[in-house]
Backbone as CSV, one residue per row, in Angstrom:
resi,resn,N_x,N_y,N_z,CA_x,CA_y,CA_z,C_x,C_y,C_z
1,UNK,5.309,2.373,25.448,5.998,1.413,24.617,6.808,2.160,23.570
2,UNK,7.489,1.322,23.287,8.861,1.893,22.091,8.618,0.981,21.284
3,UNK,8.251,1.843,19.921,8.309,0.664,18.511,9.615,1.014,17.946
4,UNK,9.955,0.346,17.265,11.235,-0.142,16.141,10.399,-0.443,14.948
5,UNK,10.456,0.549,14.367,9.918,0.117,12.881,10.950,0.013,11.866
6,UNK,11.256,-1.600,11.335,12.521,-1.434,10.190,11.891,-1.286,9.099
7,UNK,12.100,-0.239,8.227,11.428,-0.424,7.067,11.999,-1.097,6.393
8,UNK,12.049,-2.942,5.581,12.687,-3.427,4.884,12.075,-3.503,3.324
9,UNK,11.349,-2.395,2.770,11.113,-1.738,1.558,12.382,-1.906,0.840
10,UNK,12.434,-2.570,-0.389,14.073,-2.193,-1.561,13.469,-1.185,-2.687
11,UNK,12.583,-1.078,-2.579,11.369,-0.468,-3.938,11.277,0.688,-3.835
12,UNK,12.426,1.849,-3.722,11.323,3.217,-3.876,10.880,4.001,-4.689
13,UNK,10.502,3.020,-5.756,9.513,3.417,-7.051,7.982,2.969,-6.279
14,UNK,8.319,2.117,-5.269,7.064,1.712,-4.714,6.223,2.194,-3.539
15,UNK,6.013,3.774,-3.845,5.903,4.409,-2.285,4.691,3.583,-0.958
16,UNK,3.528,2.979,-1.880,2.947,2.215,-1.043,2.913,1.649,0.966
17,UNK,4.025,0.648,0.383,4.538,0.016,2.038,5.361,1.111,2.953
18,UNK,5.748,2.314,2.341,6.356,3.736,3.225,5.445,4.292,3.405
19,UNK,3.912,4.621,2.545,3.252,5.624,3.134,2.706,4.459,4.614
20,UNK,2.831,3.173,4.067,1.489,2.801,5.085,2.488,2.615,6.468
21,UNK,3.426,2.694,6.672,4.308,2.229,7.753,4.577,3.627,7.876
22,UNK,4.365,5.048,7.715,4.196,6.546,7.923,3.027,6.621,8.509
23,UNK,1.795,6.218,8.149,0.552,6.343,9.142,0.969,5.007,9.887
24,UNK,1.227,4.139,9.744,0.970,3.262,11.334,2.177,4.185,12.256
25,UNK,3.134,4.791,11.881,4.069,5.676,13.122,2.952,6.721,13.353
26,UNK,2.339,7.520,12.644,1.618,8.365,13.050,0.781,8.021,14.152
27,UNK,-0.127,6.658,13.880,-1.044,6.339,14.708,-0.210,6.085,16.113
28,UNK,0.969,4.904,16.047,1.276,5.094,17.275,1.539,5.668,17.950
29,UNK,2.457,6.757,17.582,2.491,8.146,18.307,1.265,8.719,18.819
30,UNK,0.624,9.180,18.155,-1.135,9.416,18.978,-1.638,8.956,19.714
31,UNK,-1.062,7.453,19.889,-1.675,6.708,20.544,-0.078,6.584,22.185
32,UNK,0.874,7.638,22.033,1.599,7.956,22.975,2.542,6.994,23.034
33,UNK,2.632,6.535,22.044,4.044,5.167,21.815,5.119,5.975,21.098
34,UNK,6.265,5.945,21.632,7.383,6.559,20.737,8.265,5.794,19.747
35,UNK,7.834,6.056,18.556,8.256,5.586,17.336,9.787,5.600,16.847
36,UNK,10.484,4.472,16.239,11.811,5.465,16.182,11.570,3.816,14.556
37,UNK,11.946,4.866,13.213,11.844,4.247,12.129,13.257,4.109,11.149
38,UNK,13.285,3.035,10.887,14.684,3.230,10.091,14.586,2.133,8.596
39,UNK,14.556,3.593,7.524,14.532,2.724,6.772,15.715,2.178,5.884
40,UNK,15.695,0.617,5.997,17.119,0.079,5.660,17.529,0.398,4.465
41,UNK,16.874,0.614,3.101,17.414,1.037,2.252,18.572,1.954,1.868
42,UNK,18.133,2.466,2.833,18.803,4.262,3.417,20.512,4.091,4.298
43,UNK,20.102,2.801,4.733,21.533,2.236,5.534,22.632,1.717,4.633
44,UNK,23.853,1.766,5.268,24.837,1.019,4.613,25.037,-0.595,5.702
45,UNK,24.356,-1.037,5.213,24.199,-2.832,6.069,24.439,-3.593,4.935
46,UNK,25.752,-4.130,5.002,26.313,-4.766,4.107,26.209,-6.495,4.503
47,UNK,26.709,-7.386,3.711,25.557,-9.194,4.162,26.915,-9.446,5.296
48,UNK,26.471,-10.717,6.262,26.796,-10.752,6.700,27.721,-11.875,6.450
49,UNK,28.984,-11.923,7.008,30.039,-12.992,6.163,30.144,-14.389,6.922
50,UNK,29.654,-14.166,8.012,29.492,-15.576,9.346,31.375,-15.786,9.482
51,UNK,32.128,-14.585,9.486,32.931,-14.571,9.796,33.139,-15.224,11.733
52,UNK,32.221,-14.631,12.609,32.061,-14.822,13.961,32.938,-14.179,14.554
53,UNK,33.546,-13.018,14.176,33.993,-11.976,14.577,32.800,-11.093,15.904
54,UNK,32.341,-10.641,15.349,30.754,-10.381,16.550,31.343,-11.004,17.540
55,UNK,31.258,-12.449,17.673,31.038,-13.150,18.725,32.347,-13.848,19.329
56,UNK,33.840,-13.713,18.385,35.052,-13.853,18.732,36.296,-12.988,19.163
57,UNK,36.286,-11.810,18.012,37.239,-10.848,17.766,37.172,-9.711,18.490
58,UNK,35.622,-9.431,18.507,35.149,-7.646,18.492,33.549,-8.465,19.090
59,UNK,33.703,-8.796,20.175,32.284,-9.255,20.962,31.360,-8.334,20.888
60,UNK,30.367,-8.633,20.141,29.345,-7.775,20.679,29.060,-6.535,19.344
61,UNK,30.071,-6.661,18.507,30.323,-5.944,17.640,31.009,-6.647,16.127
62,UNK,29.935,-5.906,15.087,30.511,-6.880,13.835,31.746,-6.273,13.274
63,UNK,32.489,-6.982,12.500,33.824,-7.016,12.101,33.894,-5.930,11.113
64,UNK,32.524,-5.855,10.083,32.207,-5.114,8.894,31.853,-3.873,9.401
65,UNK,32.287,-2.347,8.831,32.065,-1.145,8.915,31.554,-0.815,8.279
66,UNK,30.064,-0.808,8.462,28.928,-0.445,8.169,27.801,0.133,9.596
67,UNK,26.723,0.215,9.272,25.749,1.016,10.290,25.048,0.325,11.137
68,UNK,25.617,-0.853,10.939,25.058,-2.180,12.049,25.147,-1.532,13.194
69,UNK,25.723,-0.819,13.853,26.160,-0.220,15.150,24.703,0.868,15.762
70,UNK,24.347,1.334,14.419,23.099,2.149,14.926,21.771,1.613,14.666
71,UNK,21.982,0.225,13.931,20.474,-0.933,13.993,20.548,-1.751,15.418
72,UNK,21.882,-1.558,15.945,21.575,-2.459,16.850,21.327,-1.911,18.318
73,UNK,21.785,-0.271,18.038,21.334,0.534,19.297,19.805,0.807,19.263
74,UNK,19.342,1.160,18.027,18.082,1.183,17.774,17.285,-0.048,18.105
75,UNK,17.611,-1.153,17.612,16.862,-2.430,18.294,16.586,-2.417,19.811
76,UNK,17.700,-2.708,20.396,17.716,-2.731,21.943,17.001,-1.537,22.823
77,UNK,17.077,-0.481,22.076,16.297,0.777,22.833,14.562,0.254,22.563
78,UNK,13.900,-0.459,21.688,13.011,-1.099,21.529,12.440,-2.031,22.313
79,UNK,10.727,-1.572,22.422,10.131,-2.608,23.180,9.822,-3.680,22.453
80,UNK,9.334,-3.245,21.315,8.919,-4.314,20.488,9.637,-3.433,18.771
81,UNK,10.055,-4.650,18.121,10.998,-4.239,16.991,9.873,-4.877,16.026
82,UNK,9.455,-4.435,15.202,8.077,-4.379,13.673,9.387,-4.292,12.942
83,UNK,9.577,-6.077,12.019,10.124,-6.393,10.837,8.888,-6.155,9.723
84,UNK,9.381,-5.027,8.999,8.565,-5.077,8.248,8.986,-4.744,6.291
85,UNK,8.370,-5.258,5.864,8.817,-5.167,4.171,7.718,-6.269,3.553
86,UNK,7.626,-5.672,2.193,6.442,-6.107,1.304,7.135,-7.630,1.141
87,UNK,6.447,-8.835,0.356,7.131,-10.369,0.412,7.325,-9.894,-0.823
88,UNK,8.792,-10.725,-1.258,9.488,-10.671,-2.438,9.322,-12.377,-2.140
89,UNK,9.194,-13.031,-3.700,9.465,-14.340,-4.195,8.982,-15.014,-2.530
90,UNK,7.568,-14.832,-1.963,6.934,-15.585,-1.471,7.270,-15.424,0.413
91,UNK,8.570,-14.551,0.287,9.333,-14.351,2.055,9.299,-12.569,2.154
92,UNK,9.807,-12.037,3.353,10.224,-11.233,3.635,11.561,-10.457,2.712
93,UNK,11.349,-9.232,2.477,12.983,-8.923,1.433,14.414,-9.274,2.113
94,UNK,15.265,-9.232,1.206,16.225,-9.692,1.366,16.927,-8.548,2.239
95,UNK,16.621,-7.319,1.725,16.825,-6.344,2.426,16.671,-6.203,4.132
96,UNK,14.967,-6.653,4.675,14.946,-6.906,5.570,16.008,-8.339,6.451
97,UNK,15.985,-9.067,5.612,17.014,-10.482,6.088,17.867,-10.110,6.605
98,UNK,18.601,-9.198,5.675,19.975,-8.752,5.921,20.298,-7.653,6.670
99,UNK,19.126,-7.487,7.192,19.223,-6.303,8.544,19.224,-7.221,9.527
100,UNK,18.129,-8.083,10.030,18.142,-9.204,10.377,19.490,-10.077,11.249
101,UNK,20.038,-10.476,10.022,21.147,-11.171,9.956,22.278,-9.995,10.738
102,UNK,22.335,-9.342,10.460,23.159,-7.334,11.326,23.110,-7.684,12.414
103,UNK,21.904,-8.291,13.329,21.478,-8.460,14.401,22.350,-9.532,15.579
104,UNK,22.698,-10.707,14.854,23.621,-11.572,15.693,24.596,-11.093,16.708
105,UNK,25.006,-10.148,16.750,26.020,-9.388,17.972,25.589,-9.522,19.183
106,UNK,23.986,-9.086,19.119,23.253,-9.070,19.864,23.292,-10.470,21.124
107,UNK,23.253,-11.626,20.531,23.859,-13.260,20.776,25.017,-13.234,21.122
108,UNK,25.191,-14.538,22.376,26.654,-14.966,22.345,26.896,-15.806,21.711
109,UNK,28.127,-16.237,21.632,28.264,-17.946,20.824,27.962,-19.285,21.375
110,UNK,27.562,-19.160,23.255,27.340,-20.119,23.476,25.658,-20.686,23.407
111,UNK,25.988,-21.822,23.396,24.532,-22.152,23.168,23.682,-23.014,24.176
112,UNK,22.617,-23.142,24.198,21.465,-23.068,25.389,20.878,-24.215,25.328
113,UNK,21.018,-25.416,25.630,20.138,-26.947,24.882,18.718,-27.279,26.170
114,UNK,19.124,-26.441,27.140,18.484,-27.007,28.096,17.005,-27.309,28.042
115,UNK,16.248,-26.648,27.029,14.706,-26.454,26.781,14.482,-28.097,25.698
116,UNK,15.881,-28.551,24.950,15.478,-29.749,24.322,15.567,-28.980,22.800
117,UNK,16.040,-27.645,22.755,16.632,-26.784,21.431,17.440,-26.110,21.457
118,UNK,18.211,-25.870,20.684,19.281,-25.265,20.293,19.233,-23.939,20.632
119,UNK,19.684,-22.659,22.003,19.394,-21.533,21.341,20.499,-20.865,21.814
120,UNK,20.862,-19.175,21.376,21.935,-18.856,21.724,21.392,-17.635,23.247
121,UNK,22.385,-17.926,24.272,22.328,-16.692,25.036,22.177,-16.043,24.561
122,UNK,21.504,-14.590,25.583,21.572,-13.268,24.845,22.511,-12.595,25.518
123,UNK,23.420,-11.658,24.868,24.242,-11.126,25.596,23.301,-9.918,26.301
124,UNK,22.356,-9.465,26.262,21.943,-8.092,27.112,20.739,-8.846,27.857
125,UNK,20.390,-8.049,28.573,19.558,-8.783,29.537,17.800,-8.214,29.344
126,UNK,17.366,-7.207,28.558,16.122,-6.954,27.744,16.339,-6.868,26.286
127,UNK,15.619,-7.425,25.882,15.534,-7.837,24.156,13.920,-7.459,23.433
128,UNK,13.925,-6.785,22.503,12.592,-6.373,22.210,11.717,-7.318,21.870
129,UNK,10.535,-7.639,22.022,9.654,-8.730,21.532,9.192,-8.301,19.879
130,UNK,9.250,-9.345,19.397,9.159,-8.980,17.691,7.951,-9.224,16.850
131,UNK,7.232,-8.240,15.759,6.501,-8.233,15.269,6.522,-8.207,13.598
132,UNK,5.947,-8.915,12.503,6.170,-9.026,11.413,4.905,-8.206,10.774
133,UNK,5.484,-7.367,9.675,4.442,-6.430,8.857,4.763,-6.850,7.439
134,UNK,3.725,-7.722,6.477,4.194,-7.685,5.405,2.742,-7.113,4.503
135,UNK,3.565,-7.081,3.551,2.911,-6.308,1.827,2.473,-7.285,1.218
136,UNK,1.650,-8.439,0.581,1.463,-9.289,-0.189,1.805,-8.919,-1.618
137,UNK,1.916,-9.965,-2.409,2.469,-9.800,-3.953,1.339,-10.202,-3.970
138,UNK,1.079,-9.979,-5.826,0.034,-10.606,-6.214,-0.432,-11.480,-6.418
139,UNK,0.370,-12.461,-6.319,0.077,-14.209,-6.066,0.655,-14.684,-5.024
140,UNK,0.329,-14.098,-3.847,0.683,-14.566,-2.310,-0.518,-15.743,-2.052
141,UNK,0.320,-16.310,-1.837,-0.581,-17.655,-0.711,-0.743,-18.031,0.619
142,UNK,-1.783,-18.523,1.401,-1.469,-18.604,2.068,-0.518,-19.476,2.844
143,UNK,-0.090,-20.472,1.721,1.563,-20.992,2.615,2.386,-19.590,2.698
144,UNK,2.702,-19.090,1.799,3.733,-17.904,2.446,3.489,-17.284,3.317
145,UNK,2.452,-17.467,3.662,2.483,-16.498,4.792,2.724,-16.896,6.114
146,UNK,2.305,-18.584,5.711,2.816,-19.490,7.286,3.941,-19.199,6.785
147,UNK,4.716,-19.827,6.083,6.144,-19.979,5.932,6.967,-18.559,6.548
148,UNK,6.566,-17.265,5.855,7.447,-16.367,6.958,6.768,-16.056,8.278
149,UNK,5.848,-16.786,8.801,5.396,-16.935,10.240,6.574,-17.517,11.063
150,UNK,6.396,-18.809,10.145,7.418,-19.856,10.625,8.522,-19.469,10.636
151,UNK,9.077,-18.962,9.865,10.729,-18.638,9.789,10.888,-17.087,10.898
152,UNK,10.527,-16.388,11.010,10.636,-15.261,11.719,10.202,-16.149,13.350
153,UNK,9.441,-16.676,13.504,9.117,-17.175,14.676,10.010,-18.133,15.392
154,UNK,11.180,-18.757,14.786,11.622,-19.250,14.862,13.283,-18.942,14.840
155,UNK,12.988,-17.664,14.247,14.454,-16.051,14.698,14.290,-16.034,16.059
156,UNK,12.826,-15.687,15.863,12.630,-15.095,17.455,13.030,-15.972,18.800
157,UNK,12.947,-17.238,18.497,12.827,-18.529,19.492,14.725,-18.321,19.583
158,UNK,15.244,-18.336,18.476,16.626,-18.747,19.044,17.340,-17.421,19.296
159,UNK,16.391,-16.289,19.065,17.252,-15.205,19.851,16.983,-14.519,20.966
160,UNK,16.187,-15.300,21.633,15.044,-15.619,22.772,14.813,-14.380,23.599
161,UNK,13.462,-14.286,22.617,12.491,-13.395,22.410,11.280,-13.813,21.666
162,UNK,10.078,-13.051,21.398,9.222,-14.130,21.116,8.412,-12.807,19.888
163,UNK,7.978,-13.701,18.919,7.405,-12.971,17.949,5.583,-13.155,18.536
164,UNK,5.596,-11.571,18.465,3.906,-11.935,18.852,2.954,-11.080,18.006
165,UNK,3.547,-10.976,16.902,2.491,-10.991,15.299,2.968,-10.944,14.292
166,UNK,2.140,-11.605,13.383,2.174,-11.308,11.953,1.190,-10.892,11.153
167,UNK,1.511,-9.728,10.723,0.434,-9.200,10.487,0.297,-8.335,9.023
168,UNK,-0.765,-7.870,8.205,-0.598,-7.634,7.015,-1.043,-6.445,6.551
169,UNK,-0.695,-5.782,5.762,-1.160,-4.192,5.564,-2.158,-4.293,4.992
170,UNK,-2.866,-5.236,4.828,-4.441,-5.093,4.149,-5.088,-4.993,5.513
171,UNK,-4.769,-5.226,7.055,-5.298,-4.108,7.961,-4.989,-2.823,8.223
172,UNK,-5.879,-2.100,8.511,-6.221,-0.796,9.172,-5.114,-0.520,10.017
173,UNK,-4.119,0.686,9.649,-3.166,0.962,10.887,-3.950,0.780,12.102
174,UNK,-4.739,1.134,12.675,-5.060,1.645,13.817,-5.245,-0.341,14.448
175,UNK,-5.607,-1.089,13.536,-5.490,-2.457,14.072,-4.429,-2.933,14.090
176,UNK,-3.429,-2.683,13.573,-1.931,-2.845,13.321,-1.152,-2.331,15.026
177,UNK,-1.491,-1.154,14.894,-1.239,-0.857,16.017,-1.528,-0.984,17.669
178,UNK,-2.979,-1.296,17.713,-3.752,-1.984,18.253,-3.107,-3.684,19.155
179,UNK,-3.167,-4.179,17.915,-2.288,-5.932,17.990,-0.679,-5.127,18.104
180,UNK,-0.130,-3.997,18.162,1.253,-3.839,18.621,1.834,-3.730,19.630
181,UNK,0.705,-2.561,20.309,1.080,-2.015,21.459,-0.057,-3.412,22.560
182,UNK,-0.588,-4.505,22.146,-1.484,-4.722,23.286,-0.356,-5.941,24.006
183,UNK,0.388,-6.622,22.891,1.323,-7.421,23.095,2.105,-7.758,24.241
């Protein structure tokens, strides 16, 4: 298996959620999974304008010149892509979103009703299955944590692919990894 680990960390006063997403690559590797980590901070992934360029102008490719080009080679070389970043104001960072959001190229513009929902083709024909890693704040609840269940699970549905965890760094890499690679 091939992980995609995004690190969507904005904090690096906060080494925490980097060391622990450094031992869960460690573990998977040991465990003979090849890791490939990118942390977005580090990128130039600028927001996305819903211009629909991607999907009109430059198919397949966003309009904005930025490093979207090597999140999205990195995605697709992925078996399974680990969204991961500590929750800011109750969700996933914005940072991570907006890597996220980078991702639409990936989609065509037409859309798919036949299931009785809305979803978009995929333009490639393997798509990584997706996994959520978050950091709790100190007054995390457990609605937030459905809530970015729900909302990531529901990325996953319309970019059809399927999220098959969410999961929290108050486990043990080796269970992290465990629920990654069994998926």
């Amino acid at each position: 298996m091939n992980a995609l680990l995004m690190n969507g960390n904005p904090n690096p006063a906060d080494p925490r959620f980097d060391a622990y997403l450094q031992s869960l690559a460690q573990v998977l590797t040991v465990r003979g999974h090849g890791v490939n980590t990118l942390e977005l901070r580090s990128m130039d992934l600028r927001q996305c304008s819903g211009c629909f360029g991607c999907w009109l102008k430059t198919p397949g490719v966003c309009a904005t010149q930025d490093q979207h080009g090597q999140l999205i080679r990195a995605y697709l070389d992925a078996d399974v892509a680990v969204l991961a970043s500590p929750l800011v104001l109750g969700f996933s960072s914005g940072l991570l979103k907006r890597a996220a959001d980078k991702l639409i190229p990936i989609l065509l513009p037409y859309i798919d009703a036949s299931t009785g929902e809305c979803r978009h083709f995929p333009r490639y024909p393997k798509l990584p299955r997706l996994a959520v890693l978050y950091q709790d704040e100190p007054d995390t609840v457990d609605e937030d944590r459905a809530i970015t269940r729900e909302i990531w699970s529901r990325m996953a549905r319309n970019a059809n692919t399927s999220l098959i965890a969410c999961l929290s760094t108050t486990m043990a890499t080796t269970e992290v990894a465990h629920a990654i690679a069994r998926a």
